[in-house]
C-alpha positions as CSV (number, residue, x, y, z in Angstrom):
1,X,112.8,79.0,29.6
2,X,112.9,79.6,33.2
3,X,113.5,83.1,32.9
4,X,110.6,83.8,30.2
5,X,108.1,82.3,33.0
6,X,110.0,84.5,35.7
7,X,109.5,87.5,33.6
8,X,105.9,86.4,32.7
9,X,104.9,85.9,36.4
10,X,106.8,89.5,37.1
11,X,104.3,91.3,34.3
12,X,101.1,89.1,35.4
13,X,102.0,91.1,39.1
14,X,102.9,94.0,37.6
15,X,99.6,93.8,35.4
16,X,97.7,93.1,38.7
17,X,99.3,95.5,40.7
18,X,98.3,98.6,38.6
19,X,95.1,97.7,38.4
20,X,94.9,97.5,41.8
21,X,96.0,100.9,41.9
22,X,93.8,102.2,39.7
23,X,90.9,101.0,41.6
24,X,91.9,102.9,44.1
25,X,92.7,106.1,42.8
26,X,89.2,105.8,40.6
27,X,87.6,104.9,43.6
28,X,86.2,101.5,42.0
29,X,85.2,99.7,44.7
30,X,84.4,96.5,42.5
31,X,87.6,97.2,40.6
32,X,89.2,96.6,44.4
33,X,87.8,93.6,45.6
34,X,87.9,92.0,41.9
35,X,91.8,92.5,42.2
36,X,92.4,91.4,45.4
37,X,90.3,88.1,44.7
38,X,93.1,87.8,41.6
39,X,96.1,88.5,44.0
40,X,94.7,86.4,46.3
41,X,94.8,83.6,43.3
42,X,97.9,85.1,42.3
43,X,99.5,84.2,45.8
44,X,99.6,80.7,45.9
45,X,102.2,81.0,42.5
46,X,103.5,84.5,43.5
47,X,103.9,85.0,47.5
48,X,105.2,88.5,47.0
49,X,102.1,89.8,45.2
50,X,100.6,89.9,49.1
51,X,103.4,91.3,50.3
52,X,103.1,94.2,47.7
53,X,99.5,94.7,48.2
54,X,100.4,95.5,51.6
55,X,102.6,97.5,50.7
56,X,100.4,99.9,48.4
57,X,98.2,100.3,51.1
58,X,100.4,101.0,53.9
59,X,101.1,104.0,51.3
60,X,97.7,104.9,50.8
61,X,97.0,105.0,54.8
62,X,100.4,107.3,55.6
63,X,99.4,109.4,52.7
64,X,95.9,109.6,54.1
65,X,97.1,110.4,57.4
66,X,95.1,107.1,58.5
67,X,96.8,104.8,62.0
68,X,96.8,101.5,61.7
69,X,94.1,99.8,63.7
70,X,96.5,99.0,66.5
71,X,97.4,102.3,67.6
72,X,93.9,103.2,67.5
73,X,93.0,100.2,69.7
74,X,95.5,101.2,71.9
75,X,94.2,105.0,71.8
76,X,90.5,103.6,72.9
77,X,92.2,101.4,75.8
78,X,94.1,104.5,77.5
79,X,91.1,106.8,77.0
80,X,88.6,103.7,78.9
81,X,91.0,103.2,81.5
82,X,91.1,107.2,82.4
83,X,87.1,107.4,82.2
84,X,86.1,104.2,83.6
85,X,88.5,102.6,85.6
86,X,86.4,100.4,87.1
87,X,86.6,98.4,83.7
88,X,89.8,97.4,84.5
89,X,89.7,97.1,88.2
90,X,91.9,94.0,89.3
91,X,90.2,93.9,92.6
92,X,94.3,93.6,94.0
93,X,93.4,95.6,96.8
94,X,91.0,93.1,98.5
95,X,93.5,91.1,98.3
96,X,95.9,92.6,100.2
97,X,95.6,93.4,104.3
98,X,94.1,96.8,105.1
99,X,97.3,99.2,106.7
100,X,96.8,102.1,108.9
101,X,97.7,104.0,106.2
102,X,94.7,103.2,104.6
103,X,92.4,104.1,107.7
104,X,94.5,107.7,107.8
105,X,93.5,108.4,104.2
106,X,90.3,107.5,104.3
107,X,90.2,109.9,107.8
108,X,91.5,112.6,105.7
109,X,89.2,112.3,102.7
110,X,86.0,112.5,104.9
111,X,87.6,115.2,107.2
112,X,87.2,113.3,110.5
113,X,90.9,114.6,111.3
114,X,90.2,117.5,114.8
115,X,92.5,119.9,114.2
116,X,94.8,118.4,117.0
117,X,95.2,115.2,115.9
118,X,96.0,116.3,112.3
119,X,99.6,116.0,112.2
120,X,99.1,112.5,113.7
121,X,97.0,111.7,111.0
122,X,99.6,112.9,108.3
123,X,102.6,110.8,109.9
124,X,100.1,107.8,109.5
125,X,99.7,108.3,105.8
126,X,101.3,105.8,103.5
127,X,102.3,104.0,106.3
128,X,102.1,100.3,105.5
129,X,101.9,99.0,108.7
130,X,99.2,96.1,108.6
131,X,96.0,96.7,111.2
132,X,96.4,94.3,114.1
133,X,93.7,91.6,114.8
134,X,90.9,92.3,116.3
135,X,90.8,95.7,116.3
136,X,90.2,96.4,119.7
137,X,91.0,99.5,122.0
138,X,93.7,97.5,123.6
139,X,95.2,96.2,120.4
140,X,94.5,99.8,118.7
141,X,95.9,101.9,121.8
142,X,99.2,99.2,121.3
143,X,99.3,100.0,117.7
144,X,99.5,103.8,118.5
145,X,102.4,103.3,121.1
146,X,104.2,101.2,118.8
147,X,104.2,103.9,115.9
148,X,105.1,106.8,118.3
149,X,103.0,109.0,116.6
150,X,100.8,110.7,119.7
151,X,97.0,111.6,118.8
152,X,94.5,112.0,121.3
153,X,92.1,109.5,122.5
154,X,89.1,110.9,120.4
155,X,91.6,110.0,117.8
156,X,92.7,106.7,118.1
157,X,88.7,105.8,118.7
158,X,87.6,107.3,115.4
159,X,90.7,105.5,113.8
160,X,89.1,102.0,115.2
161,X,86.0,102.8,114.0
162,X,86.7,103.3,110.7
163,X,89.3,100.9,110.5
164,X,86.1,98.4,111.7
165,X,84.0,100.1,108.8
166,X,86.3,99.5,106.2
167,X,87.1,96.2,107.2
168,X,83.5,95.3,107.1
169,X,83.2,97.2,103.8
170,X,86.2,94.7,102.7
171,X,85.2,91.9,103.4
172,X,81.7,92.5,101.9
173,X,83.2,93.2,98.8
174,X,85.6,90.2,98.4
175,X,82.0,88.2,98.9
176,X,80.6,90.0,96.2
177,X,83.6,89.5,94.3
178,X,83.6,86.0,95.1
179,X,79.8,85.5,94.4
180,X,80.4,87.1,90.7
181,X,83.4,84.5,90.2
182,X,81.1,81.5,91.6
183,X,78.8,82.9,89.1
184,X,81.0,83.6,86.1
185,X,82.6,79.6,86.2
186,X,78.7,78.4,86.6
187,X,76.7,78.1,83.4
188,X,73.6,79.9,83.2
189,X,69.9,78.5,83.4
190,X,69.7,79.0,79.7
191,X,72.6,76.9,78.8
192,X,71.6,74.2,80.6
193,X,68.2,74.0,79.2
194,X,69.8,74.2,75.3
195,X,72.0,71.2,76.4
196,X,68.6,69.2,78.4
């Protein structure tokens, strides 16, 4: 008796299954939703009829030459993240100290390196070293004796100055960043008033 229901429940899938199928293949949109209401019935008896619908159409998307929504999620996120980086900007480097290796590539990129001081200026990239507080000509004319990398005076002064810029800049933006935070954990006007 238990194996006439077993077989009974295996042709009631089998039933729902193919016309499931032939929706599909027709095209019937009604004839697609009104089986997958039954096999969504069907489930609570018959857990495997969801795991065969899946199936099917897993089938129907590789033969379709269709990607699963993940991969295409994951297709959009590299493509934002090469076009608009600042979408996804962590802010991490406010966060960290500014290094003379920063000031020496910022130098560069504006081309405020003389043509003397520009092998200085290349030794002082990607150099980690943090800038020294404040950044005065003494403490700056210490930090260029301490990284033995020569430079002429003109140098060293344009180095403080933009290192003073950029600090500036810095610390402008972790305000901003702090404002949008302050912001962000705040409720807005129009919140409050819906709750008043």
């Amino acid at each position: 008796m238990q194996d006439d229901r077993e077989t009974e429940r295996m042709r009631a899938r089998e039933r729902l299954l193919d016309r499931y199928v032939l929706a599909i293949d027709s095209g019937d949109l009604e004839g697609m939703a009104a089986a997958l209401d039954a096999a969504y019935e069907a489930s609570s008896a018959d857990p495997e009829v969801s795991h065969l619908i899946t199936q099917i159409n897993r089938a129907y998307c590789e033969e379709e030459g269709l990607t699963p929504l993940a991969a295409d999620g994951q297709l959009v996120r590299e493509i934002l993240r090469r076009c608009v980086p600042s979408a996804f900007d962590t802010h991490d480097h406010l966060k960290r100290s500014l290094t003379v290796g920063d000031v020496a590539s910022r130098l560069q990129a504006q081309g405020r390196v003389r043509p003397g001081d520009d092998k200085t200026n290349h030794a002082l990239l990607g150099n980690t070293v943090p800038l020294p507080k404040p950044l005065t000509g003494p403490t700056i004319k210490k930090l260029a004796g301490e990284l033995g990398t020569g430079g002429s005076e003109f140098y060293w002064r344009t180095f403080r100055d933009e290192a003073i810029t950029m600090g500036i800049s810095r610390s402008h933006d972790q305000a901003k960043l702090a404002a949008r935070a302050r912001r962000a954990r705040r409720p807005s006007r129009q919140n409050k008033k819906k709750h008043d």
